[in-house]
C-alpha positions, 0 to 999 in steps of 0.5 A: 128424598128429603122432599118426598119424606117431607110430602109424607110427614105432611099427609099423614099429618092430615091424616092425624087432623082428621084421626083427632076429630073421630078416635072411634076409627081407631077401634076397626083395627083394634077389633081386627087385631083382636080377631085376627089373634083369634083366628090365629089360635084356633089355627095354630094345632091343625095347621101344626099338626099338619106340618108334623104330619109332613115331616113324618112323611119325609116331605119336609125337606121339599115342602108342606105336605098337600094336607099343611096347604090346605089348612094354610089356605083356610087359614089365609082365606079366613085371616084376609076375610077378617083383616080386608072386613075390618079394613073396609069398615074403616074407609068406610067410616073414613069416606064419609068422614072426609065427606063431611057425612056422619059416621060411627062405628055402626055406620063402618060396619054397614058399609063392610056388611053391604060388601061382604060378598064382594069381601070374601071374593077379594079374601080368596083371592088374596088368599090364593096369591098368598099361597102361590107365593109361599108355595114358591118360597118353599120350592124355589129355595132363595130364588124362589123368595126373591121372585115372591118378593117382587110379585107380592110388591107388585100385588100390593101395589096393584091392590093399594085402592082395593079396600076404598074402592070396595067401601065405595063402589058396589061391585065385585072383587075382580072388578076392584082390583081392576079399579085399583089398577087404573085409578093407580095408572092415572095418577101416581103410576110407578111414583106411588112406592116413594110418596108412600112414605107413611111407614117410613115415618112409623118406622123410626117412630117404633125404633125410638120408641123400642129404644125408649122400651128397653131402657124402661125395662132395664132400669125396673129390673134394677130396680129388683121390683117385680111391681115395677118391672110389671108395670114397665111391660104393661106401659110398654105393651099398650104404648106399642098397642096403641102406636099399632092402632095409630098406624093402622088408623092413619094408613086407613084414612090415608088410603080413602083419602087417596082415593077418593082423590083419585075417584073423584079429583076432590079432597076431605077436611083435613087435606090440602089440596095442593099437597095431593095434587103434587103427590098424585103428579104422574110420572114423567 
């Protein structure tokens, strides 16, 4: 464990190597998170009002109504259509960065507008396996959220590649999952959930960081300073703002990095190749 913990604190050091060259990377996920929250706002009085109308009805108790899944489908449909879009511009960007090609903000957002069939193709179906899982979660009670537990692991482990393989390959959403699937058999197979330890890391990075919050906040409000206290959130909201960017953009690179790895046996600037070849190792 402590090896593979090490292997992952290495990557995503050279996943921050290459972060450092290009920052402007950091604004696809902010843009996403942005979009999203809009998204989610425009979504929030249809898909209540529909959950009151389930009640009224009496099927609260065994689920959403058909009228709440519809609008939850819509909802995921157009969250996964604006979440995968920014997510493809991103690797994108990455893929030529980690190929030594020129890239900026416009040059991601052409490859995402390039794939945008193909990116609403994968949307409904990622928008379909969310609401089948949410459909057993509401019907099968616990079990029920222990069998989309496991399926939704395995969907996105199948998925993993998806986004690079999109920013890549022209070619359809089926087909990229396909792509995904096989790329993850050639090499990392069932090694790929414990060399995934990026989030492991940001994990205890946002623990600390939360126990560093509170203390902040706890010594502004004895303060008895409305200025300060002000101030602290605001500190503290962008340091968690930004820590979110920081993550996201990582994981983004990481992904194409992997890839193209995968893809094509070859690394970018900032990746030892050594390192990849023991995290790609297949499994035994």
């Amino acid at each position: 464990m402590a090896g593979k913990f090490a292997r992952s604190w290495s990557l995503m050091k050279s996943s921050a190597a290459v972060l450092r060259s290009d920052k402007s990377l950091m604004m696809f996920p902010l843009l996403s998170g942005i979009c999203c929250l809009l998204v989610a706002a425009s979504f929030l009085i249809p898909i209540g009002m529909a959950m009151v109308g389930a009640e009224r009805a009496g099927v609260g108790e065994h689920g959403l109504s058909v009228g709440a899944y519809a609008a939850l489908f819509v909802f995921y449909l157009v969250q996964y259509f604006v979440i995968i879009f920014f997510n493809t511009a991103l690797a994108g960007a990455a893929l030529q960065r980690l190929r030594g090609e020129a890239t900026s903000l416009e040059a991601g957002f052409a490859v995402a507008k390039s794939r945008v069939v193909s990116i609403f193709g994968y949307a409904l179906i990622a928008a379909t396996v969310g609401l089948v899982l949410r459909a057993l979660q509401e019907r099968l009670g616990l079990i029920g959220r222990l069998v989309a537990g496991f399926l939704g692991l395995a969907w996105t482990v199948a998925t993993f590649l998806v986004v690079p393989v999109l920013a890549s390959q022209d070619i359809g959403p089926m087909d990229a999952v396909k792509r995904s699937v096989e790329l993850l058999k050639q090499t990392w197979g069932e090694n790929l959930i414990g060399n995934a330890g990026l989030g492991v890391v940001f994990g205890i990075v946002t623990f600390v960081a939360a126990l560093l919050a509170v203390g902040l906040i706890v010594v502004a409000a004895s303060m008895q300073s409305a200025a300060a206290l002000i101030a602290i959130i605001a500190i503290v909201v962008i340091g968690f703002t930004l820590l979110a960017l920081i993550q996201a953009s990582l994981q983004g690179i990481y992904a194409a990095a992997l890839y193209q790895y995968a893809e094509e046996g070859t690394v970018g600037g900032g990746f030892d190749q050594a390192l990849l070849e023991r995290a790609f190792q297949p499994k035994s």
